[in-house]
C-alpha positions in Angstrom: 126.0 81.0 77.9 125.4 83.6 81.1 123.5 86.0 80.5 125.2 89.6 81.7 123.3 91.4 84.7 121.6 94.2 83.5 121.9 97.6 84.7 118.5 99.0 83.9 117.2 96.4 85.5 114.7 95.4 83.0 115.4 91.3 83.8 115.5 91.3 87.8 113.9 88.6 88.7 110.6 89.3 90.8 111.1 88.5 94.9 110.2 84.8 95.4 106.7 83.6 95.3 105.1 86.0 93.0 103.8 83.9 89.8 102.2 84.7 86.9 98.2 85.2 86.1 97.0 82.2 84.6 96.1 82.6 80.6 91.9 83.1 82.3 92.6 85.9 84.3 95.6 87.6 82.1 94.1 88.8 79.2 93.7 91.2 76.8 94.3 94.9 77.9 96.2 93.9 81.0 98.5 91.5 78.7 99.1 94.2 76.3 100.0 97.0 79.1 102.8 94.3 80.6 100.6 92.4 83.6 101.9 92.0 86.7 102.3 88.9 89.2 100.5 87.7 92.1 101.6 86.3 95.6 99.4 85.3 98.4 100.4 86.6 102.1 98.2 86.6 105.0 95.4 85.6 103.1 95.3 88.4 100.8 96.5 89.3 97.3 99.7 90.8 96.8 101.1 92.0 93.3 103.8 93.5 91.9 105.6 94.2 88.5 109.0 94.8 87.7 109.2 98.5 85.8 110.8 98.3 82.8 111.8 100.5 79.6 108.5 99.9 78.5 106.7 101.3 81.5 108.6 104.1 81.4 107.9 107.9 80.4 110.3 110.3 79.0 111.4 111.0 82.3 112.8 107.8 82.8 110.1 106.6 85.5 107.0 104.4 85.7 104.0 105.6 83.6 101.1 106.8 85.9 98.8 105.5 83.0 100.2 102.3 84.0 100.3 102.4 87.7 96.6 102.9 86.7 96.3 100.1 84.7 97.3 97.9 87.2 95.9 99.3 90.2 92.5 98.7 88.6 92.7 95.5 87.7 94.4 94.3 91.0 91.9 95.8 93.2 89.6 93.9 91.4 91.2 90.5 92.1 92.1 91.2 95.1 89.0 91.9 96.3 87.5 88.8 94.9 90.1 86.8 96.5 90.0 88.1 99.8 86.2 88.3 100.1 86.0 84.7 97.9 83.1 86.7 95.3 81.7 84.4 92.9 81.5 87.5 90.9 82.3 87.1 86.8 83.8 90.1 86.4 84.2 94.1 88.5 83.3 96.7 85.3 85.6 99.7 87.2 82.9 102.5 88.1 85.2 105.0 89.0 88.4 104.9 89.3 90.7 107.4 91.6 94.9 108.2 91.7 97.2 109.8 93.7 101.0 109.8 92.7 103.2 110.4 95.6 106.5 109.5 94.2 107.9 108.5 91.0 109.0 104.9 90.5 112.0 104.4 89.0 113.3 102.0 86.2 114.0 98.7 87.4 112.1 99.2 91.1 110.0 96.1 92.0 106.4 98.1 92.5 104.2 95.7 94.5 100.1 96.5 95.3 98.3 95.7 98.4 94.7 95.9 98.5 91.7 96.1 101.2 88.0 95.8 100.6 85.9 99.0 102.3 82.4 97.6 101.8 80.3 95.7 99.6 76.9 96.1 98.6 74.4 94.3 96.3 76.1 96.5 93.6 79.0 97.5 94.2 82.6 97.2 95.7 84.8 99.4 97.4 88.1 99.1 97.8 91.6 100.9 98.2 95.3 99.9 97.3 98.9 101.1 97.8 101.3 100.7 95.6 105.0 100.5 97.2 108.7 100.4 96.4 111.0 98.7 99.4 107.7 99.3 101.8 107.9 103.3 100.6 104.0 104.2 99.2 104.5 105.7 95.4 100.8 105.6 94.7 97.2 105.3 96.0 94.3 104.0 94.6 90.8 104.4 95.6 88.2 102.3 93.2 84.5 101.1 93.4 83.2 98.2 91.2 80.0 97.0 89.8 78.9 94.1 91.3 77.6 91.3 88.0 76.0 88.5 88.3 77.8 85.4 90.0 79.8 83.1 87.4 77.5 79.9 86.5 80.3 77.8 87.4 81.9 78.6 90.7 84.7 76.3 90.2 86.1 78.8 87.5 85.5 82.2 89.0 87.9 84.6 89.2 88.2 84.2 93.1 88.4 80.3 92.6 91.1 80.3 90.0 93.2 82.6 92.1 93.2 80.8 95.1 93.6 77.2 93.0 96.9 79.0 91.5 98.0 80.3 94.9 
């Protein structure tokens, strides 16, 4: 049996290459506000989520509570990734959003990231989030630095770049 298209587009596939978190990284609060999917390009972290009914305000578009969501946690990983951080984890110090245009049902939103600086403890980092290369949202976040993961072989860096 085919499956009909679907005109909200709440089953376009993502663009090729993006995969799924692996069960480590994807867990609780980002599993439960929809996740999103990773790519690797350039040596960097790209991610991206398809916006569904579920992300969606009354108005029809993408949440900015989820934009949020994801923004957070992707600037995290990407900056482990890029920067190959043995840290176990990036508690979100403070957290910063500008909206600068809605993001319609069905859109494939991706997330680029860059690191600013590192210190001892913290991490600073900013991220775009586009639609067809147009920016919809900026994000501007610093991270507390934790101590390193006792086994570098599962870090979050090294389990990202093992899946990628």
């Amino acid at each position: 049996m085919t499956i009909p298209p679907d005109p909200t587009g709440d089953t376009l596939p993502p663009p090729p290459g993006f995969v799924p978190l692996p069960d480590s990284l994807a867990s609780g609060f980002n599993v439960a506000s929809g996740g999103f999917l990773v790519a690797q390009e350039a040596g960097a972290l790209i991610g991206g989520f398809r916006v569904t009914a579920a992300c969606c305000n009354r108005a029809g578009f993408c949440h900015g509570g989820r934009l949020a969501t994801v923004c957070d946690i992707f600037l995290a990983l990407a900056v482990v990734f890029r920067e190959d951080l043995r840290d176990d984890f990036l508690p979100t110090v403070s957290l910063t959003m500008d909206f600068m245009a809605p993001v319609a049902r069905g859109a494939w939103a991706e997330l680029q990231a860059d690191t600013l600086r590192i210190t001892r403890s913290l991490v600073f980092a900013q991220g775009l989030v586009t639609v067809d290369g147009i920016p919809a949202a900026r994000a501007s976040a610093v991270y507390h630095r934790t101590p390193p993961a006792r086994d570098s072989a599962n870090s979050m860096g090294a389990i990202l770049r093992a899946l990628l």
